[in-house]
TORKOL-4160 file (C-alpha; in steps of 0.2 Angstrom, whole numbers, padded with zeros to 4 digits, m for minus):
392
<pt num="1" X="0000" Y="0000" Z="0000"/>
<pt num="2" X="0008" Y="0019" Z="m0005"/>
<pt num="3" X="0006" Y="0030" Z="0010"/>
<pt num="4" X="m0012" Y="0039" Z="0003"/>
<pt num="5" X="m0018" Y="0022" Z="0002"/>
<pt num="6" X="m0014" Y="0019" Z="0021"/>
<pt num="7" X="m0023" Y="0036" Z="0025"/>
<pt num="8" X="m0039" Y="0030" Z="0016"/>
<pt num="9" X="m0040" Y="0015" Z="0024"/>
<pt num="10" X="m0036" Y="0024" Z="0041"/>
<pt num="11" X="m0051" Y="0036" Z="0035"/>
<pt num="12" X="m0065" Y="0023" Z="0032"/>
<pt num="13" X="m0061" Y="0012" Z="0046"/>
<pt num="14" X="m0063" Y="0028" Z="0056"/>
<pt num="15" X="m0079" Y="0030" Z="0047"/>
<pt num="16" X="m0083" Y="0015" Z="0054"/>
<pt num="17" X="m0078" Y="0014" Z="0072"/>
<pt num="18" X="m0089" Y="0031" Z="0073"/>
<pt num="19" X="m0104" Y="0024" Z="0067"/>
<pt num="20" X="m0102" Y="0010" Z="0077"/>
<pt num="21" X="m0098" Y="0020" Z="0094"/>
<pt num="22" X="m0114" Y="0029" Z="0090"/>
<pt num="23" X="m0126" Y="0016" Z="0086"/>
<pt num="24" X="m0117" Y="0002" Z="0101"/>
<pt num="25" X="m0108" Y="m0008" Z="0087"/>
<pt num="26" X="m0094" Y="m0017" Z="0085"/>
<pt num="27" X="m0074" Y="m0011" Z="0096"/>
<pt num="28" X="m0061" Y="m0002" Z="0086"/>
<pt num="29" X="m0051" Y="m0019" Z="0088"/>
<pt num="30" X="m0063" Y="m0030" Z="0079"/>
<pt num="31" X="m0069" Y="m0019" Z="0064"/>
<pt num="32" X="m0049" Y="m0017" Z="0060"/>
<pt num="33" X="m0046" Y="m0035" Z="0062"/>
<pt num="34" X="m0064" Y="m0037" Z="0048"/>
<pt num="35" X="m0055" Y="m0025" Z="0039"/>
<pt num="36" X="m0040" Y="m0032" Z="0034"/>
<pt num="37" X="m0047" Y="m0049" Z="0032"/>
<pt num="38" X="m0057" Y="m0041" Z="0018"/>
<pt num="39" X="m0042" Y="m0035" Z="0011"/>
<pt num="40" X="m0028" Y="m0050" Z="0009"/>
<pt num="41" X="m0013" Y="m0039" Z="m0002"/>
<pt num="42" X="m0010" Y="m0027" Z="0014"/>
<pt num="43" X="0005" Y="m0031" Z="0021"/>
<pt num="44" X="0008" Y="m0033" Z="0039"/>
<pt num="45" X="0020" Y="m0016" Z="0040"/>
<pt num="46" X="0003" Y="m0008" Z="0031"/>
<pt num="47" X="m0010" Y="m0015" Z="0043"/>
<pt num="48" X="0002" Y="m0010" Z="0060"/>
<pt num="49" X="0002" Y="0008" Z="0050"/>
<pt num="50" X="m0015" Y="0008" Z="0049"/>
<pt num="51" X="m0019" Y="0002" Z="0065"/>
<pt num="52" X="m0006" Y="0016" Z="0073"/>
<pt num="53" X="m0015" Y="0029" Z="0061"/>
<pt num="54" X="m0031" Y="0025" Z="0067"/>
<pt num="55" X="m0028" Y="0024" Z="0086"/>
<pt num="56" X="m0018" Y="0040" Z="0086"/>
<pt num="57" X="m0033" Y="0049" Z="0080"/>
<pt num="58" X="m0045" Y="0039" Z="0093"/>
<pt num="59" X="m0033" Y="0046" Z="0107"/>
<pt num="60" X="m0032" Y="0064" Z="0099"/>
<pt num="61" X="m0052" Y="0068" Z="0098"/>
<pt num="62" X="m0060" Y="0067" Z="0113"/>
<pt num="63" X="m0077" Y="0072" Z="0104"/>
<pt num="64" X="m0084" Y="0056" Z="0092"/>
<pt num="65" X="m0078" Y="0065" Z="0074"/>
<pt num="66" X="m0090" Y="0070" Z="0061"/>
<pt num="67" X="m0082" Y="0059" Z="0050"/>
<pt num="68" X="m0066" Y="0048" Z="0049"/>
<pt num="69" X="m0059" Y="0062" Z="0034"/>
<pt num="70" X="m0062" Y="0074" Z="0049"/>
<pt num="71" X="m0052" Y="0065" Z="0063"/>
<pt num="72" X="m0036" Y="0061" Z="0052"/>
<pt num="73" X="m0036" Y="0080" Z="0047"/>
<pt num="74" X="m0035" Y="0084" Z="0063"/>
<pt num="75" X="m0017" Y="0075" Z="0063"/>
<pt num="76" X="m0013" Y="0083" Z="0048"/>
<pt num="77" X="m0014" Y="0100" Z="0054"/>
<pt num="78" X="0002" Y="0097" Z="0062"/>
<pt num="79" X="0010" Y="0083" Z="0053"/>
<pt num="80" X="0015" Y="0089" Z="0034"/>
<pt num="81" X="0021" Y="0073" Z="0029"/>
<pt num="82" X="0002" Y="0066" Z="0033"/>
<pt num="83" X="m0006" Y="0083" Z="0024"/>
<pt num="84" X="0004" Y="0075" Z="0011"/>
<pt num="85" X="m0004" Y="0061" Z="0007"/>
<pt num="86" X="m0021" Y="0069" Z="0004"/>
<pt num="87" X="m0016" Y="0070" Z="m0014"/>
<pt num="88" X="m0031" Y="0065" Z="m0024"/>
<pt num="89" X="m0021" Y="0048" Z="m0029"/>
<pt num="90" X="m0030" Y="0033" Z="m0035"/>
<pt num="91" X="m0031" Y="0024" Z="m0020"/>
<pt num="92" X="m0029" Y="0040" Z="m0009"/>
<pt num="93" X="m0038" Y="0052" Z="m0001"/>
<pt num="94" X="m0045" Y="0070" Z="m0012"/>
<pt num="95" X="m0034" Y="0083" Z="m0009"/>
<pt num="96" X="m0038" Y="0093" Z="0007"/>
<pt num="97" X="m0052" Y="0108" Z="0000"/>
<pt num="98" X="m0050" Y="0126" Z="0010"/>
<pt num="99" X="m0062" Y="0128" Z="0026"/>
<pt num="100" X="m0067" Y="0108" Z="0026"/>
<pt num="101" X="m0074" Y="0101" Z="0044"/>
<pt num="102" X="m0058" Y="0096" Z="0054"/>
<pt num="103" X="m0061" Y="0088" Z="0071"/>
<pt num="104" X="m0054" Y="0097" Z="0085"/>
<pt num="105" X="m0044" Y="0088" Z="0098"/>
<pt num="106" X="m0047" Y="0084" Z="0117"/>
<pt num="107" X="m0048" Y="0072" Z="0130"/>
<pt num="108" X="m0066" Y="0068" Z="0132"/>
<pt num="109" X="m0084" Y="0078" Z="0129"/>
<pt num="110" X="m0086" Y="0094" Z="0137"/>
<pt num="111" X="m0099" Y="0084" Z="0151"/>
<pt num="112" X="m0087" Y="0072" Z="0153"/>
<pt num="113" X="m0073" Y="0081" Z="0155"/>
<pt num="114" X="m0080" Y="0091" Z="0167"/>
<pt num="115" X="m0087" Y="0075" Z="0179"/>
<pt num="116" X="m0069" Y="0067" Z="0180"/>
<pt num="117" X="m0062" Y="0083" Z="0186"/>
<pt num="118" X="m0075" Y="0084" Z="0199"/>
<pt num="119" X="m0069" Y="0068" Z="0203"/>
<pt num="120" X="m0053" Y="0075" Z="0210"/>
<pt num="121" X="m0043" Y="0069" Z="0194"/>
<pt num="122" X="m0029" Y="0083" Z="0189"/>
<pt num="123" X="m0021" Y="0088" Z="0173"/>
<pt num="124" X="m0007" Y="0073" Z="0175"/>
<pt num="125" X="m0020" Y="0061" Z="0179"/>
<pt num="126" X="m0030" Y="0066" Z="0166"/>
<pt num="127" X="m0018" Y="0063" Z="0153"/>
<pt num="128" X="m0012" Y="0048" Z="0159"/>
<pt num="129" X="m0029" Y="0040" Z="0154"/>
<pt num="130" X="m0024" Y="0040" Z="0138"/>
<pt num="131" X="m0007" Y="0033" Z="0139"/>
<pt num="132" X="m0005" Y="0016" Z="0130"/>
<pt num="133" X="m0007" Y="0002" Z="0144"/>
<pt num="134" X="0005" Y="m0014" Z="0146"/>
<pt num="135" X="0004" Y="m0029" Z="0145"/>
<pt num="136" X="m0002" Y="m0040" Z="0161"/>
<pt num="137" X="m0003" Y="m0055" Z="0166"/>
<pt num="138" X="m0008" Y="m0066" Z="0181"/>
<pt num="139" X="0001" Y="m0080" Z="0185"/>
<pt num="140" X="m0009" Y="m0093" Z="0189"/>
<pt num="141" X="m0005" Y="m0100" Z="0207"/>
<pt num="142" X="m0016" Y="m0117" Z="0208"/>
<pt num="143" X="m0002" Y="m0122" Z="0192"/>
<pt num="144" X="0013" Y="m0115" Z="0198"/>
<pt num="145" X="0025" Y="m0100" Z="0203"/>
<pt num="146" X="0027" Y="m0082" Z="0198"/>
<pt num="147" X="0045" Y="m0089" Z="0195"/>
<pt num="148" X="0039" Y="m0102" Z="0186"/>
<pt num="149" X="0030" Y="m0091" Z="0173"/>
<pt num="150" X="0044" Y="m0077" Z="0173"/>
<pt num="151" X="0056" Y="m0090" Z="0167"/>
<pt num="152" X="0044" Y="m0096" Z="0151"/>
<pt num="153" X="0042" Y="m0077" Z="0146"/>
<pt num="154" X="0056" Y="m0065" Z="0140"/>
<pt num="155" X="0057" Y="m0048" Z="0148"/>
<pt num="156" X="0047" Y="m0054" Z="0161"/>
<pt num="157" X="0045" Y="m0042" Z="0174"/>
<pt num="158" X="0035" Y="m0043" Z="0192"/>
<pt num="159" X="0022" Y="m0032" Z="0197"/>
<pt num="160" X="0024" Y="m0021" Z="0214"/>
<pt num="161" X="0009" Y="m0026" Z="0227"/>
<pt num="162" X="0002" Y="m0043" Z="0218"/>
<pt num="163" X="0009" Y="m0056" Z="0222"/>
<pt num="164" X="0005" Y="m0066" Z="0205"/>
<pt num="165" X="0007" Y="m0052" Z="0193"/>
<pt num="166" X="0021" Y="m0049" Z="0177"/>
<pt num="167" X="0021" Y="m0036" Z="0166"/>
<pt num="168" X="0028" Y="m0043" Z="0148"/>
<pt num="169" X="0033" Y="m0034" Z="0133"/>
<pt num="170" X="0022" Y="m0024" Z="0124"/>
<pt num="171" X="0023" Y="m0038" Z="0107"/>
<pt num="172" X="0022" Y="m0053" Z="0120"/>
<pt num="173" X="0009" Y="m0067" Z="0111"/>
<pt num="174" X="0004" Y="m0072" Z="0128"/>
<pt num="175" X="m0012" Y="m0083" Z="0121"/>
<pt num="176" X="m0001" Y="m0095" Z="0109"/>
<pt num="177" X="0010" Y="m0098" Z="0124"/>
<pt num="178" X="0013" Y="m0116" Z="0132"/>
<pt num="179" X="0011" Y="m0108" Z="0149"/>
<pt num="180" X="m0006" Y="m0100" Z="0142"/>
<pt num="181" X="m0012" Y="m0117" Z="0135"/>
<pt num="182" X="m0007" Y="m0124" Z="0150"/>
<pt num="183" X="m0016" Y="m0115" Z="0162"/>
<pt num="184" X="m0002" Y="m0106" Z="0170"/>
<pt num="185" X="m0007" Y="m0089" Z="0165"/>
<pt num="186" X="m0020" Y="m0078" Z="0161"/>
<pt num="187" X="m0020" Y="m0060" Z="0152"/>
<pt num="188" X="m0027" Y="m0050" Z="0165"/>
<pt num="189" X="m0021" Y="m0031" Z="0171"/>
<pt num="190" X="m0013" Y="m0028" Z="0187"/>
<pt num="191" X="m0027" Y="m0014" Z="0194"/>
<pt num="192" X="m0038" Y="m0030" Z="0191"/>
<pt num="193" X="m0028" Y="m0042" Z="0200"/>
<pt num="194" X="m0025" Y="m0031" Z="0215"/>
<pt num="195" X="m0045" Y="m0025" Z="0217"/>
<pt num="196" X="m0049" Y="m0046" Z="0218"/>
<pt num="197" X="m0036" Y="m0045" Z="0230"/>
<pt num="198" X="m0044" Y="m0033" Z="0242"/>
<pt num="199" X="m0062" Y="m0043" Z="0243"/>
<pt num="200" X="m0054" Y="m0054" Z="0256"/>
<pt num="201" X="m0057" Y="m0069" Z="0246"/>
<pt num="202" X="m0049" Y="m0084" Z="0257"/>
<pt num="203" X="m0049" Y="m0106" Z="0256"/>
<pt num="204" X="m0066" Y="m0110" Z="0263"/>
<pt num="205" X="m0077" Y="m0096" Z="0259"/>
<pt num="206" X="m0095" Y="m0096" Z="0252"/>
<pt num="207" X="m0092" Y="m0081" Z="0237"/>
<pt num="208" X="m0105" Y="m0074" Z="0224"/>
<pt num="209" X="m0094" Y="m0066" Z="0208"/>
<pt num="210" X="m0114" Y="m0055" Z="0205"/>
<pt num="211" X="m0106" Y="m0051" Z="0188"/>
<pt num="212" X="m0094" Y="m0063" Z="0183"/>
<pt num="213" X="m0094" Y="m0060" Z="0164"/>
<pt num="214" X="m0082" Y="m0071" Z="0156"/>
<pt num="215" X="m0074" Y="m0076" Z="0176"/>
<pt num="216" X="m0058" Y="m0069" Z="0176"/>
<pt num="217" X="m0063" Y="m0063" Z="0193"/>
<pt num="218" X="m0068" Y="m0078" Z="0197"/>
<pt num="219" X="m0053" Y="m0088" Z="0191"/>
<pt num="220" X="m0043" Y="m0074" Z="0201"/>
<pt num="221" X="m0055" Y="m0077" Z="0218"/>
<pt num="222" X="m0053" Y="m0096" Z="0214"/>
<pt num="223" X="m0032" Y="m0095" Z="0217"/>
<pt num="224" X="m0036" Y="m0084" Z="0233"/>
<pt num="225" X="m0045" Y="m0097" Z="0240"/>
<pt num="226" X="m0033" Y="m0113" Z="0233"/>
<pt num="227" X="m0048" Y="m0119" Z="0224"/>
<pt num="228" X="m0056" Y="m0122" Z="0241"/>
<pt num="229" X="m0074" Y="m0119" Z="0245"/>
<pt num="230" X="m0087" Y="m0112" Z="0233"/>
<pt num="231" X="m0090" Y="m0097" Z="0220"/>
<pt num="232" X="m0107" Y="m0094" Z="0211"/>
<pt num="233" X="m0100" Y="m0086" Z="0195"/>
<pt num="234" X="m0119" Y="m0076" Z="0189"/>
<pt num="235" X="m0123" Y="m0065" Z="0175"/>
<pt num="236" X="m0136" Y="m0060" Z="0162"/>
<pt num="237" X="m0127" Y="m0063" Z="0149"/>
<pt num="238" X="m0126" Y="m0081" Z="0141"/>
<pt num="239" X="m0112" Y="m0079" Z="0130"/>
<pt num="240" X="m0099" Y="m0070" Z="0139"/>
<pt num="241" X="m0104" Y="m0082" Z="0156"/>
<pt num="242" X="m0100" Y="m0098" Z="0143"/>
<pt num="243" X="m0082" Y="m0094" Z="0142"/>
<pt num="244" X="m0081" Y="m0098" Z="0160"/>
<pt num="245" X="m0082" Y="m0114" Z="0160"/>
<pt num="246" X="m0068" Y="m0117" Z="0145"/>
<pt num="247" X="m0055" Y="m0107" Z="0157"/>
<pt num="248" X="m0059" Y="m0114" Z="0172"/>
<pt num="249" X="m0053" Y="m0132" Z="0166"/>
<pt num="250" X="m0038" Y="m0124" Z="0159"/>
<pt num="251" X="m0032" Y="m0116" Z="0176"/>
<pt num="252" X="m0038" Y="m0131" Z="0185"/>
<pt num="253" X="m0051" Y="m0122" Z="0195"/>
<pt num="254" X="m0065" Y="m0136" Z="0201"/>
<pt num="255" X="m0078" Y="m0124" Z="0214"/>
<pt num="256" X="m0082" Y="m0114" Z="0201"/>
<pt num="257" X="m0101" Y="m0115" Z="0197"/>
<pt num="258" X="m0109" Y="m0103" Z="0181"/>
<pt num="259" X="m0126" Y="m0100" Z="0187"/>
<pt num="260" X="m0136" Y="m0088" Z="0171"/>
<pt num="261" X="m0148" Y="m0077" Z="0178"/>
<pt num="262" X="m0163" Y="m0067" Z="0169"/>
<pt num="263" X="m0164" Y="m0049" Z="0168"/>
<pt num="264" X="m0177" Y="m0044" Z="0181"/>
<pt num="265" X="m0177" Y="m0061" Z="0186"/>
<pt num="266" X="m0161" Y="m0062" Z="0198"/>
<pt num="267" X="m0167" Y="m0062" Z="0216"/>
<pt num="268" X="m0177" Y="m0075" Z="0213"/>
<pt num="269" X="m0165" Y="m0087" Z="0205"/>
<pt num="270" X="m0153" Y="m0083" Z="0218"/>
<pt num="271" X="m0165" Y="m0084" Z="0235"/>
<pt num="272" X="m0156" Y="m0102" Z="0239"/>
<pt num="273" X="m0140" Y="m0089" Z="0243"/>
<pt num="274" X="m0148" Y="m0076" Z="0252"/>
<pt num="275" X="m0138" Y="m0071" Z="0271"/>
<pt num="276" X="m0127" Y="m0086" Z="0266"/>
<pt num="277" X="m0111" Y="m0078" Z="0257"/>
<pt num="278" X="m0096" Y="m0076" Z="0267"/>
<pt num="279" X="m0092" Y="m0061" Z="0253"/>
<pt num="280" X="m0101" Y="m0055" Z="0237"/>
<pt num="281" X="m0092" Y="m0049" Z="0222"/>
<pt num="282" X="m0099" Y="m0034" Z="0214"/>
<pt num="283" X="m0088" Y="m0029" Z="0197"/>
<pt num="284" X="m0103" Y="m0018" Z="0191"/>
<pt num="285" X="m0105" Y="m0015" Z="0173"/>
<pt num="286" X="m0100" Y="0005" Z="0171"/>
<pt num="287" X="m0093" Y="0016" Z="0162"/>
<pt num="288" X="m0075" Y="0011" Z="0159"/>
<pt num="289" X="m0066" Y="0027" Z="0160"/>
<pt num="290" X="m0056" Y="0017" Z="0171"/>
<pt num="291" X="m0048" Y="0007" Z="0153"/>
<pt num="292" X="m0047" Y="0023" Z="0141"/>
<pt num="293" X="m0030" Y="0017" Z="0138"/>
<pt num="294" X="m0037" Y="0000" Z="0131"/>
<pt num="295" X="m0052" Y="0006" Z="0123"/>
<pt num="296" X="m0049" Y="0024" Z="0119"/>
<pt num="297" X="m0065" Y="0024" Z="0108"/>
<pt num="298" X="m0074" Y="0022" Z="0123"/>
<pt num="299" X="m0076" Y="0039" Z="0125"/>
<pt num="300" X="m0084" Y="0040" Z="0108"/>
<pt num="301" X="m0100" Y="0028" Z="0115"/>
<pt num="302" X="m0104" Y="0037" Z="0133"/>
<pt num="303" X="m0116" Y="0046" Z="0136"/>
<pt num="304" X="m0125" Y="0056" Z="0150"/>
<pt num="305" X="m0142" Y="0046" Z="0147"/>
<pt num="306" X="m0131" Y="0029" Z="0147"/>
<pt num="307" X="m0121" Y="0035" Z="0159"/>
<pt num="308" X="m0138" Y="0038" Z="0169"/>
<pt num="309" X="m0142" Y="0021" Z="0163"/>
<pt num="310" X="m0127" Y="0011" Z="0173"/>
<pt num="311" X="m0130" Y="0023" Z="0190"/>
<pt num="312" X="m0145" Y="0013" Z="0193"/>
<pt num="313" X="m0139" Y="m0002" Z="0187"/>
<pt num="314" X="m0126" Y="m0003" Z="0199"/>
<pt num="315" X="m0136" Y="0003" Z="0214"/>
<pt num="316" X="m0150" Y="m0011" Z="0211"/>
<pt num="317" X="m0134" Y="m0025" Z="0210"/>
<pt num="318" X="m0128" Y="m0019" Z="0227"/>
<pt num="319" X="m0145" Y="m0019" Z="0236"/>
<pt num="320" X="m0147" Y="m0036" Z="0226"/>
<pt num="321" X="m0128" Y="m0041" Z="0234"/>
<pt num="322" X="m0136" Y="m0036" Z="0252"/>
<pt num="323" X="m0147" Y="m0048" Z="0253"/>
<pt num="324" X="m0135" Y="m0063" Z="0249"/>
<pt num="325" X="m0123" Y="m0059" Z="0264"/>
<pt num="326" X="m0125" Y="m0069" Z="0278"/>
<pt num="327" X="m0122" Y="m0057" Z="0293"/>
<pt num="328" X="m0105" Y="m0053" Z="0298"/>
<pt num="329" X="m0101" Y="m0056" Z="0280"/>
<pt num="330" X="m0092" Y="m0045" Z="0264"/>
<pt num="331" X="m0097" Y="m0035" Z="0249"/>
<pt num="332" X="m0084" Y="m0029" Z="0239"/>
<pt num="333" X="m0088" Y="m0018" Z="0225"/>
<pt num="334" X="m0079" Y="m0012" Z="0210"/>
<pt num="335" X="m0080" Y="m0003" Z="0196"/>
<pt num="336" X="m0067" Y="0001" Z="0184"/>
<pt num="337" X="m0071" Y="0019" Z="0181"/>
<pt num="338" X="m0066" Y="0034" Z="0189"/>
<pt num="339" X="m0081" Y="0045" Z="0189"/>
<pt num="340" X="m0085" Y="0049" Z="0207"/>
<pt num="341" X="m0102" Y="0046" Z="0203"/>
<pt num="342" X="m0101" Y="0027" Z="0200"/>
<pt num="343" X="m0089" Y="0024" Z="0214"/>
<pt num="344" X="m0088" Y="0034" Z="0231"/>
<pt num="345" X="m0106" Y="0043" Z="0229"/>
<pt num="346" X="m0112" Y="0025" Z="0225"/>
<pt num="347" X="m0105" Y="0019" Z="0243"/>
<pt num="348" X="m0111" Y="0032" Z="0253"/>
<pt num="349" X="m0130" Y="0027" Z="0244"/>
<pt num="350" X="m0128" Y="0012" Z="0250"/>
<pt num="351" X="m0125" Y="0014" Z="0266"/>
<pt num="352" X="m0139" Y="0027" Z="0267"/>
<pt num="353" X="m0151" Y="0012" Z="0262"/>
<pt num="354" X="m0142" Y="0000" Z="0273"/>
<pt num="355" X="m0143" Y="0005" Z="0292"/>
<pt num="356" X="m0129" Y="m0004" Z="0300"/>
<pt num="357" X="m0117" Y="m0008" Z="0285"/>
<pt num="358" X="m0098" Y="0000" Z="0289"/>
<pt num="359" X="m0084" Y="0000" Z="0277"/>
<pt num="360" X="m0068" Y="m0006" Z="0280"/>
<pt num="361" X="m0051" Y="0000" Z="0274"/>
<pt num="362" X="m0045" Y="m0005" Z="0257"/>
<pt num="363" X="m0026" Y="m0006" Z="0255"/>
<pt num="364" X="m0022" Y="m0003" Z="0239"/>
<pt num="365" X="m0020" Y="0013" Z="0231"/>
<pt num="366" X="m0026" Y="0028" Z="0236"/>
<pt num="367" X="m0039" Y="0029" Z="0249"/>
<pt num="368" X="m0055" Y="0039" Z="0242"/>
<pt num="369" X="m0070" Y="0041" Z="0250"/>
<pt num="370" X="m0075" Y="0025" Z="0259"/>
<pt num="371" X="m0064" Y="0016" Z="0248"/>
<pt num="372" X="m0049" Y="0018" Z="0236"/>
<pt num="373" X="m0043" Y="0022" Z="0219"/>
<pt num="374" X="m0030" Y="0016" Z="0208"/>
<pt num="375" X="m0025" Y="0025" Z="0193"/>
<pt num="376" X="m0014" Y="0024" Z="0177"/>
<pt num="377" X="m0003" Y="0040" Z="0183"/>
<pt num="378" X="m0004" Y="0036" Z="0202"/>
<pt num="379" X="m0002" Y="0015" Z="0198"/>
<pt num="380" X="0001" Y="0012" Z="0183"/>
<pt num="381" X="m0015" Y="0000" Z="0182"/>
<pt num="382" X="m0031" Y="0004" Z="0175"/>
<pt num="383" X="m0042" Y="0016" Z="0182"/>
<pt num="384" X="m0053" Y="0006" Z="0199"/>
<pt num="385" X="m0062" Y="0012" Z="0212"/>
<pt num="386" X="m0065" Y="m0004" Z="0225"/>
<pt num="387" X="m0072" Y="m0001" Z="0242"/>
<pt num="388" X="m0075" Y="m0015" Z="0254"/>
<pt num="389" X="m0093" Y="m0016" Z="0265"/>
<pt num="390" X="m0096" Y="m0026" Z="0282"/>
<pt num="391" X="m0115" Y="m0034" Z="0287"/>
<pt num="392" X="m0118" Y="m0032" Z="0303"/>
């Protein structure tokens, strides 16, 4: 591909992670990888200048562009070498017309901009959502070692605070590893890793994962507790709550149970729990600005009316969590987003419906409300806020 043919293709691939952010389509990850299996002749340097092209822009515009053409002028403005390619070629992009929209830079929408620095976030920690994130992984301890695993990996590195976490280089194919195959591993970011350690999961315990997804918690929970005792792994979603089972015979967790629940439906098909769980899991669905490093387009699909949306989601799972601790037992909540609003301001209405309840302190990160925060610039995880709650 010639240099104009790469900006076209960055241009309708944008084209199409913007309609897709609007309507609730398809990641920026999967319409690339659809793209280029459409399109055989590119090259792998041309795909990885795509793909650079395309999340460059994705990171520059923190408002969803008019247009794909309008988000890779916006680099343009200040990179002749990419103006140049607007050259009206075959296979390029028409020459860049005098007053044309051009998408103006930013961090996030105006509203959403202005909700995270309410949230006590800086400049510094701001930008540092944006940052490119690593490449984490858990090591497994039911199979084996952290030492183990360093020595199957090259550039290996551990992670400060967990005690089963390595950060790998950035190119690392973890997932066609032997020690992935195997079991040993799993791809899973250290602000995740540390947040399941703060519940308190131990051997023994009675736990509820209230939104397990895929269960990478609750492969996580299942290595606290040395695969003793018992986890409800529950969620709504059928295909994302399949994958569980597949990864927990790989890691060689056997108390793991997937339990599919109805939306609407899910105090009833979970009374045979309620006041028995020695601790609840709550990783509410949210916003994600927590993982703006991983998904940048993300910024793209929120809105105030969804953001509304996941507010009261989140406080109907933790009154739903409530009734399945037994007394004297544990909720843990966490959400990987940073908005004050779906984390601290979510606690304190909890415990406004819940006379009683008390918090507990949470050692990780930085203490925020009644629980604490990790963050990209502060961490160097993902963004989390995790607070730990105590039934009386």
């Amino acid at each position: 591909m010639t240099p104009a043919a790469r900006t076209q293709a960055a241009i309708e691939l944008l084209d199409q992670i913007t309609v897709a952010a609007r309507n609730g389509g398809a990641a920026a990850d999967v319409l690339i990888a659809r793209y280029f299996q459409q399109r055989r002749y590119a090259g792998s340097k041309d795909r990885r200048a795509v793909r650079t092209l395309v999340y460059e822009a994705i990171r520059t515009l923190g408002e969803r562009p008019a247009s794909g053409r309008a988000a890779v002028l916006a680099l343009a403005a200040d990179r002749p070498d990419l103006a140049a390619t607007f050259d009206g070629s075959g296979f390029g992009p028409a020459a860049i017309a005098p007053g044309e929209p051009v998408a103006r830079a930013g961090l996030a929408p105006a509203w959403l901009h202005d909700a995270l620095q309410r949230s006590d976030l800086d400049r510094r920690q701001l930008q540092a959502l944006l940052d490119r994130a690593p490449l984490d992984i858990r090591v497994n301890t039911l199979m084996g070692t952290r030492d183990d695993a360093a020595a199957l990996f090259d550039g290996a590195v551990p992670i400060a605070h967990t005690p089963a976490g390595l950060r790998l280089p950035a190119d690392t194919d973890v997932e066609r590893s032997d020690a992935f195959a195997g079991g040993l591993v799993e791809v899973q970011d250290a602000g995740s890793q540390l947040a399941t350690l703060a519940t308190g999961a131990a051997p023994g315990m009675t736990v509820v994962d209230l939104c397990a997804g895929g269960g990478g918690k609750t492969l996580a929970l299942a290595a606290l507790m040395a695969n003793e005792g018992r986890i409800v792994a529950t969620d709504t979603d059928r295909t994302r709550l399949q994958r569980l089972q597949p990864r927990a015979d790989r890691a060689g967790v056997t108390i793991a149970e997937a339990r599919l629940l109805d939306p609407g439906e899910e105090a009833a098909a979970l009374d045979d729990l309620r006041d028995t769980a020695d601790l609840v899991l709550v990783d509410a669905p949210c916003s994600g600005t927590g993982t703006w490093r991983r998904n940048p387009e993300a910024r793209w699909r929120l809105t105030a009316a969804r953001l509304a949306r996941l507010l009261e989601t989140q406080c109907r799972l933790l009154d739903l969590a409530a009734a399945l601790v037994r007394p004297g037992g544990a909720l843990a909540f966490v959400v990987c987003s940073l908005l004050d609003a779906e984390g601290r301001e979510q606690v304190d209405g909890f415990l406004g419906r819940h006379a009683g309840w008390s918090t507990e302190p949470v050692a990780i990160g930085t203490a925020h409300g009644a629980g604490a925060r990790l963050t990209p610039a502060s961490d160097g995880t993902d963004g989390f806020f995790v607070a730990r709650l105590r039934r009386p």
